[in-house]
C-alpha positions as CSV (number, residue, x, y, z in Angstrom):
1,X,-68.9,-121.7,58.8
2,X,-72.4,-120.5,59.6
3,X,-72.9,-117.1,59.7
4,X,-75.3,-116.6,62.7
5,X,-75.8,-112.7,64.2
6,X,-77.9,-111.6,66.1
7,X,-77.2,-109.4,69.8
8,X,-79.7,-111.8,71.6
9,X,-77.3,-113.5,73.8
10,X,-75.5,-116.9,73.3
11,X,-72.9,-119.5,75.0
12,X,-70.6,-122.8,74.9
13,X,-67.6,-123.9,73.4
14,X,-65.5,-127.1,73.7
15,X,-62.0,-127.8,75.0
16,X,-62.4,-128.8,78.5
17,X,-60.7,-132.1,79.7
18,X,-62.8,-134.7,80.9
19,X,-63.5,-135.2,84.8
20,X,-62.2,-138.4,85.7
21,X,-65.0,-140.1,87.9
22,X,-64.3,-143.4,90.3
23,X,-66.8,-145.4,89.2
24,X,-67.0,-148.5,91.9
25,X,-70.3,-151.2,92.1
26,X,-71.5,-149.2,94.1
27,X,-72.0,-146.4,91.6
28,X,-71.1,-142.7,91.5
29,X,-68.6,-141.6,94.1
30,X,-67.6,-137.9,94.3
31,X,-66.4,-135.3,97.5
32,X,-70.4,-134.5,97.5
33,X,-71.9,-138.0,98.3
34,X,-71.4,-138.5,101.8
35,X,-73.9,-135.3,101.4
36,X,-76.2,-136.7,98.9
37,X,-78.6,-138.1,101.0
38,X,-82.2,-139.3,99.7
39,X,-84.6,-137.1,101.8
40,X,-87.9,-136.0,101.7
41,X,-88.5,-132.5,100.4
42,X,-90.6,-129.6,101.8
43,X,-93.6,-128.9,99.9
44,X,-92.6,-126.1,98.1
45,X,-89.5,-127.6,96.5
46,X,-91.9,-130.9,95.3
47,X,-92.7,-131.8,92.0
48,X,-96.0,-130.2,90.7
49,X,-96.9,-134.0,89.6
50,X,-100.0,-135.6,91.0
51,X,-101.5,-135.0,94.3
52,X,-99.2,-133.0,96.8
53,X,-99.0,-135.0,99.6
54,X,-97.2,-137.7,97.5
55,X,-93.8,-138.7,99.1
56,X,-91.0,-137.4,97.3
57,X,-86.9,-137.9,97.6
58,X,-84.2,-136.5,96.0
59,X,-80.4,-137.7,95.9
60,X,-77.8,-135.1,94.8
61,X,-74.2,-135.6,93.7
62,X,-71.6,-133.2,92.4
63,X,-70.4,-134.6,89.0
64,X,-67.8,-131.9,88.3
65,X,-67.4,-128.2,89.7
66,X,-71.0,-126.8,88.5
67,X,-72.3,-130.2,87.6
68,X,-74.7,-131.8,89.4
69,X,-76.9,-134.6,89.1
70,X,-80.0,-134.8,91.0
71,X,-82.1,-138.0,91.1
72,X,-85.9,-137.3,91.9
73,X,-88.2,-140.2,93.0
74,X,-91.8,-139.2,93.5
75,X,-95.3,-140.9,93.9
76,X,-96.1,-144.3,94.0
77,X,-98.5,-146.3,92.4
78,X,-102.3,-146.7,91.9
79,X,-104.0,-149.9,92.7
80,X,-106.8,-148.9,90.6
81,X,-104.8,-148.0,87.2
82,X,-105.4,-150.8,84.2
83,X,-104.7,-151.4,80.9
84,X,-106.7,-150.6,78.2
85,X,-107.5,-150.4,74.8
86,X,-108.4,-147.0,72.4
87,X,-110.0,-147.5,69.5
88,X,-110.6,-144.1,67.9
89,X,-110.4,-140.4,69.5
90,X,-113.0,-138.9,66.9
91,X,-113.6,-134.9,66.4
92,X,-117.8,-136.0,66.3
93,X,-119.5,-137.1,69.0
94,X,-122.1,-139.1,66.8
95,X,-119.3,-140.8,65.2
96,X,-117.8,-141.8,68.4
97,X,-121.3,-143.3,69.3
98,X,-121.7,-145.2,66.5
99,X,-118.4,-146.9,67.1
100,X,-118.9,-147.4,69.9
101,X,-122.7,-149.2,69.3
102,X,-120.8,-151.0,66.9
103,X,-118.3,-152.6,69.4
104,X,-120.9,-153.5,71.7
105,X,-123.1,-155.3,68.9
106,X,-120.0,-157.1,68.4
107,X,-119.9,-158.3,72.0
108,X,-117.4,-155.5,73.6
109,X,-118.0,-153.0,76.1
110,X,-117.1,-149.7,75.1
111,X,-116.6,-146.3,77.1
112,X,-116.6,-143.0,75.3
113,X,-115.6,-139.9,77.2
114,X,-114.8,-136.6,76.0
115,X,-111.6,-134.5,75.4
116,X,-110.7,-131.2,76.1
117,X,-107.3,-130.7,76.0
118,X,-105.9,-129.1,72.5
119,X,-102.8,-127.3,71.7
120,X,-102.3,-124.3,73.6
121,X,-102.1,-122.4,70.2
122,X,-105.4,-123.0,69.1
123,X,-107.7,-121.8,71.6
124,X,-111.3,-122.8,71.8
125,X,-114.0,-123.7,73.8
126,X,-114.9,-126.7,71.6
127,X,-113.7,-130.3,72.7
128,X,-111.2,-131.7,71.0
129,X,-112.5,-135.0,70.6
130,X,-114.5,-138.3,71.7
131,X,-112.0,-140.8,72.9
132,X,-113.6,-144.7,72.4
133,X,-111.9,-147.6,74.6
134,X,-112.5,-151.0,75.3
135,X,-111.4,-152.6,78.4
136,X,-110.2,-152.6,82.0
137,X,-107.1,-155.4,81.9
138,X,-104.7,-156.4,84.2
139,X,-101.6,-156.8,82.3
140,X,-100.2,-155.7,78.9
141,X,-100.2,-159.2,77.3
142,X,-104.6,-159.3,77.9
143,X,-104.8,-156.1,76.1
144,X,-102.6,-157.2,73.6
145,X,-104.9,-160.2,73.1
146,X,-107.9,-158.0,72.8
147,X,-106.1,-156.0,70.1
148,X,-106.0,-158.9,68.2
149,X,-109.9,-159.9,68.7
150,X,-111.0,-156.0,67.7
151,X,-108.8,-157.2,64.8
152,X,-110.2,-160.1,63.6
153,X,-114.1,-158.4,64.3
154,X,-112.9,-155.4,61.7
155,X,-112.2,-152.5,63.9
156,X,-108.8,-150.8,64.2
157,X,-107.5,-150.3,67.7
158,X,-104.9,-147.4,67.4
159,X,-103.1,-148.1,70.7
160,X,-102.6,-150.0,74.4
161,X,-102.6,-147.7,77.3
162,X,-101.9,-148.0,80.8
163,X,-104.1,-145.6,82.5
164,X,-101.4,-144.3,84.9
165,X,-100.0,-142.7,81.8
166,X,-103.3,-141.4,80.7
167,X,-101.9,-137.7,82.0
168,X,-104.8,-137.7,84.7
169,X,-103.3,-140.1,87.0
170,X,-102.4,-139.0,90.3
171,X,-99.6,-141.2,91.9
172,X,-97.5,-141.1,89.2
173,X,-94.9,-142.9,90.2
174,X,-92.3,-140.5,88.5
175,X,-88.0,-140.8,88.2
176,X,-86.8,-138.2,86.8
177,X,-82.9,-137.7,86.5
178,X,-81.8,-133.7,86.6
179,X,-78.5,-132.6,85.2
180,X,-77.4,-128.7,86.4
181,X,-74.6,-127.0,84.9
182,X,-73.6,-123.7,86.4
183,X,-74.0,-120.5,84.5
184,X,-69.8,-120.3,84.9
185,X,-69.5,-124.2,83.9
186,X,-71.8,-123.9,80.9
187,X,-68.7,-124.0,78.4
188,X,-68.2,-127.4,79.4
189,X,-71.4,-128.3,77.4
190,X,-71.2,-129.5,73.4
191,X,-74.0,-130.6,70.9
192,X,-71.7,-133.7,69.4
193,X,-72.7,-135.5,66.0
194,X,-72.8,-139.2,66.4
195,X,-69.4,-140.7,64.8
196,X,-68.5,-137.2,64.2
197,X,-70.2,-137.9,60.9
198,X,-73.2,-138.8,58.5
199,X,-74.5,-140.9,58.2
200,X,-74.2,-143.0,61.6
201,X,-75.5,-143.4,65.2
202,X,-74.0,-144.5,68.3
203,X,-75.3,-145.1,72.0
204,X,-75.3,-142.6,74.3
205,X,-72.8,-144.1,76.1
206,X,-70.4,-144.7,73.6
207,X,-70.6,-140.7,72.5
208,X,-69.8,-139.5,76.1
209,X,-67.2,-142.2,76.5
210,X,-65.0,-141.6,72.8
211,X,-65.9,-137.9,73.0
212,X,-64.2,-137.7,76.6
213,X,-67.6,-136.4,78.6
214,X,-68.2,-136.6,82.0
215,X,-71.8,-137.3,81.3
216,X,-74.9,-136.3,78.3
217,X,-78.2,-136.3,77.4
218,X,-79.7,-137.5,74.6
219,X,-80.9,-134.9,71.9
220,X,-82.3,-134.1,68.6
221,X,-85.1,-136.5,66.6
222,X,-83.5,-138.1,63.8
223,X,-84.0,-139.7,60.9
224,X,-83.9,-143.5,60.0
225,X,-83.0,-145.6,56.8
226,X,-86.5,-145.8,55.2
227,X,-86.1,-141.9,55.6
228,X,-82.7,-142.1,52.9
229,X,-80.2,-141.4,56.2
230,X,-79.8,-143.1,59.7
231,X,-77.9,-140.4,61.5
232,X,-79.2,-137.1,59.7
233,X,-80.8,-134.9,62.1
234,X,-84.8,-134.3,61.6
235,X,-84.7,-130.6,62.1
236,X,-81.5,-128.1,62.8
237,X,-78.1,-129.2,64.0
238,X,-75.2,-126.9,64.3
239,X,-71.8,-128.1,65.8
240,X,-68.9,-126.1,66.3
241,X,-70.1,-123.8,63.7
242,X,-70.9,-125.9,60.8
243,X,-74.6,-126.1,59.5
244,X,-75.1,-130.5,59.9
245,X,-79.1,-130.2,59.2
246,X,-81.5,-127.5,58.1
247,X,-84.4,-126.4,59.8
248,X,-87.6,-127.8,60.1
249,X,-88.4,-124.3,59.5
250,X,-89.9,-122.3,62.6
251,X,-89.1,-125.1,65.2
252,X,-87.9,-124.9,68.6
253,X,-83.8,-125.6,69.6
254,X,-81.4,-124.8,72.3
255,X,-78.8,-122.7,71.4
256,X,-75.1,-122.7,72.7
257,X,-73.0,-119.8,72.1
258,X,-69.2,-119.8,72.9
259,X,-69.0,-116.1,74.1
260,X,-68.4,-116.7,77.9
261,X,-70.6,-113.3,78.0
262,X,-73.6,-114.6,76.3
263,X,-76.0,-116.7,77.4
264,X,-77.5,-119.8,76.1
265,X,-81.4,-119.4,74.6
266,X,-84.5,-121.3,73.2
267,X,-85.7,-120.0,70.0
268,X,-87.9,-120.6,67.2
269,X,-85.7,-121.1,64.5
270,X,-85.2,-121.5,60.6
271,X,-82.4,-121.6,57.8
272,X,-82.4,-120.0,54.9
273,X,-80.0,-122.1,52.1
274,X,-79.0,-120.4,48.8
275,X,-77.0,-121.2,45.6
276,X,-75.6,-118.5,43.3
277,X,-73.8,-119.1,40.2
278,X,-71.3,-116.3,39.0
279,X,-73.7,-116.3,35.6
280,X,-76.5,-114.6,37.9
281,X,-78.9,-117.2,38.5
282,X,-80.4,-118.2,42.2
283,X,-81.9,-121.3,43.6
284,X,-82.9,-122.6,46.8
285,X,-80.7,-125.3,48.4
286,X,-83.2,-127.7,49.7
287,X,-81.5,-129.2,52.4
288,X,-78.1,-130.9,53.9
289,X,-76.6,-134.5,54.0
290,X,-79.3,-136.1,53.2
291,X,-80.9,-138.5,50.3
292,X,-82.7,-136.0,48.2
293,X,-86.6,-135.9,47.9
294,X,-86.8,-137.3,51.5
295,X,-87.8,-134.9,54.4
296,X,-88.1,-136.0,58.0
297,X,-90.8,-133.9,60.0
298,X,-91.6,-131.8,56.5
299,X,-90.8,-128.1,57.6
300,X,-89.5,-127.6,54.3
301,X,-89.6,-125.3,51.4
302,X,-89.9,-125.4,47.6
303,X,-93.2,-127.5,47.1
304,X,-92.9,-130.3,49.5
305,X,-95.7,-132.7,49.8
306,X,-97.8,-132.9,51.4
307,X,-97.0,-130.0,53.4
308,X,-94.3,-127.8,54.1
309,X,-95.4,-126.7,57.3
310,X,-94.0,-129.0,60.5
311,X,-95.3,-132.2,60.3
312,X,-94.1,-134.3,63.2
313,X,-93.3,-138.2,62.4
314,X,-94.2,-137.5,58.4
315,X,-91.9,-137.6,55.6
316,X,-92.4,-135.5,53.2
317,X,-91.3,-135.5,49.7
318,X,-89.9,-133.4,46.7
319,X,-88.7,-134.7,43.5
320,X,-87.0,-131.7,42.4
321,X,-84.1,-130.7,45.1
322,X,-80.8,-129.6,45.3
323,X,-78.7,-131.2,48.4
324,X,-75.6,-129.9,49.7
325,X,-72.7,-133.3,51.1
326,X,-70.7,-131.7,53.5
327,X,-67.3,-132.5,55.4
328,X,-70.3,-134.0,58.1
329,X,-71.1,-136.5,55.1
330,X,-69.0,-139.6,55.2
331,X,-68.3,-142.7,52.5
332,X,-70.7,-142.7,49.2
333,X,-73.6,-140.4,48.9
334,X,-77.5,-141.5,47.6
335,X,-77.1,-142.9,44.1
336,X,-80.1,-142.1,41.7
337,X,-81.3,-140.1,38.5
338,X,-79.5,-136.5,38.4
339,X,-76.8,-134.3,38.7
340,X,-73.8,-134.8,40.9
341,X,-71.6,-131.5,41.0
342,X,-67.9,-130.9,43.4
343,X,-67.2,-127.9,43.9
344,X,-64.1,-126.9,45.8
345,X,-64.1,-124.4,49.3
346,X,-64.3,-121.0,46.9
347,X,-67.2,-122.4,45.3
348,X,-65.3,-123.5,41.9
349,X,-67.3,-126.6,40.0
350,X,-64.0,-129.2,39.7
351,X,-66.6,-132.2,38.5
352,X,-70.0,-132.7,36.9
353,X,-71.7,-136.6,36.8
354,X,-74.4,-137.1,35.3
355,X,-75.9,-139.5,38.0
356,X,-76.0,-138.6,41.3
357,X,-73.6,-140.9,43.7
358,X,-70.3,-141.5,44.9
359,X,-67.6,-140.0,46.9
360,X,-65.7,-136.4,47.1
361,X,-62.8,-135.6,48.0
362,X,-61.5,-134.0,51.4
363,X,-61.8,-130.1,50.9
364,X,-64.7,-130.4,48.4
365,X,-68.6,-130.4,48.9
366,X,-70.9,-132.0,46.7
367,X,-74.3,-130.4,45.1
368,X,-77.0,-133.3,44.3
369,X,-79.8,-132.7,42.4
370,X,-83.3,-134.0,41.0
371,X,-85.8,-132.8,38.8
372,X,-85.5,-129.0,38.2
373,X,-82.7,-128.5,41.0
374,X,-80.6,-130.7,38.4
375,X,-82.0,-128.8,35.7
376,X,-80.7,-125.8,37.3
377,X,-77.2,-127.3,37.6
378,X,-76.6,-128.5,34.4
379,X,-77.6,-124.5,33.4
380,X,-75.5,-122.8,35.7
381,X,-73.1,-125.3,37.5
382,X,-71.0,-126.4,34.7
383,X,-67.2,-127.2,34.9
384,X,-64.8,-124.3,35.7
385,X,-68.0,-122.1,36.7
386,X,-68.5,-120.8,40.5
387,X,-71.3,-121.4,42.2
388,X,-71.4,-119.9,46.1
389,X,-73.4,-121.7,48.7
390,X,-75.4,-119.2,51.2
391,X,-76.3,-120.9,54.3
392,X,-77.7,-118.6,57.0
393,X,-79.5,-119.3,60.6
394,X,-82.5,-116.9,61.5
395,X,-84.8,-116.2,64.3
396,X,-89.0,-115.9,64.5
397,X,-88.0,-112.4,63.3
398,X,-86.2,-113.1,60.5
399,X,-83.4,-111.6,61.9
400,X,-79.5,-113.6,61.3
401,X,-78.5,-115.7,64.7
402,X,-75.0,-114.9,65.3
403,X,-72.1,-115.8,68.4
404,X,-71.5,-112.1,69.1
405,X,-67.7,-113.2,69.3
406,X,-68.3,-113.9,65.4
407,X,-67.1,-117.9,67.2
408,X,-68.4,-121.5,66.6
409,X,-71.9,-122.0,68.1
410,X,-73.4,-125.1,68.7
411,X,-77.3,-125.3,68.0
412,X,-79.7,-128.6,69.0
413,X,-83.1,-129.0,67.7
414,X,-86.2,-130.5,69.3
415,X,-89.6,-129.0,70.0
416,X,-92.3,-127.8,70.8
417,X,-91.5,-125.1,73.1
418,X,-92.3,-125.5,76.4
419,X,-91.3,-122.4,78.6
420,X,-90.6,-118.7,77.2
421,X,-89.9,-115.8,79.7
422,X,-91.0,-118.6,83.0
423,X,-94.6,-118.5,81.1
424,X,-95.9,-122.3,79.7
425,X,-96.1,-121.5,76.0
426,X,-96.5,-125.0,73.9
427,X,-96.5,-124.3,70.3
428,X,-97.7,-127.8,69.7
429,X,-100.0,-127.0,66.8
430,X,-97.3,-124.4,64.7
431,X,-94.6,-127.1,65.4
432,X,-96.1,-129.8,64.2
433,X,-97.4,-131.7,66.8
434,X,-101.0,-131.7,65.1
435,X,-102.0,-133.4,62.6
436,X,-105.8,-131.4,61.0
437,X,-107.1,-134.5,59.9
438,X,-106.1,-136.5,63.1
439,X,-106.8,-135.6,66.5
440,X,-105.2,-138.6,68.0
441,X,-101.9,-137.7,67.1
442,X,-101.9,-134.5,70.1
443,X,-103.6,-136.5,72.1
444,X,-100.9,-139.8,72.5
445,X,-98.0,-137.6,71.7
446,X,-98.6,-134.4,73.8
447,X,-101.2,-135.6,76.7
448,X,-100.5,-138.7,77.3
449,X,-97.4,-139.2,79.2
450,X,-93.8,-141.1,77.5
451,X,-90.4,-140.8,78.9
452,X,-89.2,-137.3,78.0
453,X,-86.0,-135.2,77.4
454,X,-86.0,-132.0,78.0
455,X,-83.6,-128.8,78.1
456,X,-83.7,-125.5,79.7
457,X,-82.1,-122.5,81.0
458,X,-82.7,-120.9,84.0
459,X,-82.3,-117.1,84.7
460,X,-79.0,-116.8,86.0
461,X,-77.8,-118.5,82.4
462,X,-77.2,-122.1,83.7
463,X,-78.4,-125.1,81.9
464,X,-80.7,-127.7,83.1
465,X,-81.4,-131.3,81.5
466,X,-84.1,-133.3,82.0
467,X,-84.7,-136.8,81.7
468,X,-87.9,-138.6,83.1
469,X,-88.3,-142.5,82.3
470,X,-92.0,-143.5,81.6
471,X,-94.0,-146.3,79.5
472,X,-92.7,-148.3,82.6
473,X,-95.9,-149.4,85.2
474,X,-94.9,-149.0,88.8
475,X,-91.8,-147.7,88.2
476,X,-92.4,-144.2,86.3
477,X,-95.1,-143.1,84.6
478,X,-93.4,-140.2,82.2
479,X,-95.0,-137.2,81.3
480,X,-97.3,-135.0,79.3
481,X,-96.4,-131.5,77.4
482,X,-97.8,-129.6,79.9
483,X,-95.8,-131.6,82.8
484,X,-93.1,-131.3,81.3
485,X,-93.2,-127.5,81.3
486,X,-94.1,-127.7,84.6
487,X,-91.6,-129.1,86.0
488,X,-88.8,-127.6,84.4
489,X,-90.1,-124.4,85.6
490,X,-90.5,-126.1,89.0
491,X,-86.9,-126.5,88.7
492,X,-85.8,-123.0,87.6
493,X,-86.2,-123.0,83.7
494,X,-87.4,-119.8,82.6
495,X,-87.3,-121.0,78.9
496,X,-87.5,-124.9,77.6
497,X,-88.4,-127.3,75.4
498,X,-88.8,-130.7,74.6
499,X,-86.1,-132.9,72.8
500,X,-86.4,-136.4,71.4
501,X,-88.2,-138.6,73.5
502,X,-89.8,-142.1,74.2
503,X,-87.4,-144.7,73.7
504,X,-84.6,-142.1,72.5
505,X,-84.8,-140.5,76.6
506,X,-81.3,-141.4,78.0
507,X,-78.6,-139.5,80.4
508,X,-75.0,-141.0,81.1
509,X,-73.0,-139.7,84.1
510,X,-70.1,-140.6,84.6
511,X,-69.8,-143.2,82.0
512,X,-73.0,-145.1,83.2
513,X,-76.8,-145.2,82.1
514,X,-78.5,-143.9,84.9
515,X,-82.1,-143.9,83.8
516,X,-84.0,-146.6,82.3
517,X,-84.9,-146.5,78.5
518,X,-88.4,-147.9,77.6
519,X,-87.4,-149.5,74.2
520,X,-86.9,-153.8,75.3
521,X,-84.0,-153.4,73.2
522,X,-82.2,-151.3,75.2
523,X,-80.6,-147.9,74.5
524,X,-81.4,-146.8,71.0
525,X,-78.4,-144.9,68.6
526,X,-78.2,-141.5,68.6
527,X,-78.1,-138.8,65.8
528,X,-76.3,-136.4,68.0
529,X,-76.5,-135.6,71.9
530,X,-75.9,-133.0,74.4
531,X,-72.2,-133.9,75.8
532,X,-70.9,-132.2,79.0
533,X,-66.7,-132.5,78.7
């Protein structure tokens, strides 16, 4: 069990039966519907999206007592929005020019403009870059087609935009799907593993559906198979208790508690993991349930490369780590040069490989380690011996997170911040959505506008979910950082953040998809979701 303390105030537990919803052609059908009519909205309940005469409807239906879901249709769109082509987004002005001479020697016809926006943490008056594009289009296909002519002429095109999701557009349109669960309903809401286990992913729909929800929202980022594990969360994942994933340290996560008195929160937040043999001797524990060495979103500690501050979308490595398999891990674990060590619930070592790999039994953990973290438990983890495993949750004061019940707490990472105390405050640099070296990394990921997920709580203690489809022309536009945090506080958040996004953004009521994922595949697999029993 996680030890998490702390008297900041906390919610959530599980154990409420599932709602049953009728669930004709038609769709949703509850008491409320005859009442949830689409209607346009008075001007101070709108949106803050795009220009404020835009029309705007909403259609709201009770799901459950305290649970509603409110559909939000706004804008429309812009006759004069295209697709285009970006090239570079350069710090140097001169740089950007000489590109973009180069692309019209070549028989293009560039535009460079400047950008301002940066991450609200590091302020300056400077511009953040010189964006160069080529190309008005009318369809996705043409500017695919003149990706592949900037190809063959030896530049390197970085992406295809539609300007309507440039984050200046001002039609939008936007859908945006809004789940609301009462400050005295907010129990009914669990962070759920995929599979109950790791590795492995599900749909969102077949979560809510074999975990008995009335309805979810997708929710961490996660990890993938060239990372080492499909199904390990990139960042911090508590569930009923249990540490599932480590921190990447210092980021951003909604936390549950199960104290009906305590509310739920978004915090900065990091773990600190620790090993202690009875000889004396220390070590850091590197991480959980995952292949060793491999470290989705960096945010590590103990020499990763090439940074262990928050890296978003990097891996990061380490040869030399120790890695905890817990009663989350499920089948064999990562084979490879090391140490494999069992060791039972008091911490008694009950096997030693000398290879790392293979199973353990029920009631056991196993300790995995490389370089000098196997080094360290060939000295001090040796058969018979006790080694204790430390594994504690703390806030952006270094002070221990803690149910004040002393119950199971469920904890979801995401990030960055968005809203603290009903003020916009987007960490985007300190939580890794920067990159020093790469200035159009911000710009696509935090002001350009994707489908988003988002999470917040509003004064009164009730919970708000978010999801807004985007990277879908004429239909909805998605949104930036900033309009993201603007709209949640539209909606009453006074703290938020950000979850998984782009192709990840999905919400289920009542055993249905409601929005529209971007990905042509269809609903991606989840690490682990928000689930409301």
């Amino acid at each position: 069990m996680v030890k998490i303390r702390r008297t900041h105030r906390s919610v959530l537990t599980a154990g409420l039966a599932a709602l049953t919803l009728v669930l004709p052609a038609t769709g949703l059908q509850t008491r409320a519907q005859a009442a949830a009519r689409p209607a346009v909205q008075p001007a101070a309940q709108r949106l803050p999206l795009g220009d404020a005469n835009l029309p705007e409807t909403r259609t709201t239906t009770q799901v459950a007592p305290g649970v509603t879901w409110t559909r939000i249709k706004r804008g429309r769109p812009d006759a004069r929005d295209h697709w285009t082509v970006e090239v570079a987004l350069l710090k140097d002005e001169s740089a950007a020019r000489s590109l973009a001479d180069r692309l019209d020697d070549a028989g293009f016809d560039p535009a460079v403009s400047r950008v301002d926006e940066r991450p609200q943490d590091l302020p300056s008056n400077q511009p953040w870059g010189w964006r160069v594009r080529v190309g008005e289009l009318a369809d996705q296909e043409a500017a695919a087609r003149l990706v592949k002519d900037l190809r063959a002429a030896g530049f390197k095109p970085t992406h295809t935009y539609f300007t309507g999701e440039d984050g200046t557009g001002r039609t939008g349109p936007w859908v945006v799907d809004v789940l609301r669960v009462s400050a005295a309903q907010r129990q009914r809401v669990q962070v759920r593993q995929a599979q109950d286990r790791v590795p492995g992913g599900e749909t969102l729909a077949d979560m809510v559906k074999h975990m008995g929800g009335i309805a979810g929202i997708n929710g961490s980022y996660g990890s993938d198979e060239e990372d080492g594990t499909f199904g390990d969360v990139a960042g911090l994942s508590v569930v009923g208790g249990k540490l599932v994933s480590e921190a990447v340290q210092g980021t951003s996560a909604l936390v549950l508690p199960s104290d009906r008195r305590a509310r739920p929160s978004v915090q900065q937040l990091s773990t600190n993991l620790r090993l202690r043999s009875a000889d004396g001797a220390q070590r850091e524990l590197d991480g959980l349930n995952r292949s060793p060495g491999k470290i989705r979103n960096c945010g590590g500690t103990g020499g990763d490369l090439p940074t262990e501050r928050p890296r978003h979308d990097v891996l990061c490595t380490d040869d030399s780590e120790v890695i905890q398999y817990t009663d989350f891990f499920y089948g064999p674990t990562h084979a490879g040069d090391g140490v494999a060590v069992v060791i039972d619930k008091n911490g008694k070592v009950l096997e030693v490989r000398d290879r790392r790999g293979g199973t353990f039994p029920s009631g056991t953990t196993l300790l995995a380690g490389t370089g000098d973290g196997a080094d360290w438990l060939r000295a001090h983890a040796r058969k018979g011996q006790v080694v204790n495993v430390t594994a504690t949750v703390l806030d952006r004061g270094g002070r221990l997170l803690t149910d004040t019940a002393g119950r199971a707490m469920d904890v979801a990472s995401g990030g960055p911040q968005l809203l603290r105390n009903g003020r916009v405050d987007i960490p985007a640099d300190a939580e890794g959505f920067n990159y020093p070296d790469d200035p159009g990394f911000f710009d696509y990921f935090a002001t350009h506008r994707h489908p988003r997920s988002l999470a917040g709580v509003t004064d009164d203690g009730s919970l708000l979910f978010v999801a807004v489809d985007g990277r879908r022309p004429g239909y909805s536009s998605g949104l930036t950082f900033r309009e993201s945090a603007a709209v949640m506080r539209s909606l009453g958040a006074v703290n938020a953040l950000n979850l998984d996004g782009g192709g990840s953004t999905t919400m289920v009521v009542g055993g249905r998809l409601i929005n529209r994922p971007s990905d042509s595949t269809g609903p991606r697999l989840m690490e682990n979701a928000l689930i409301i029993h």
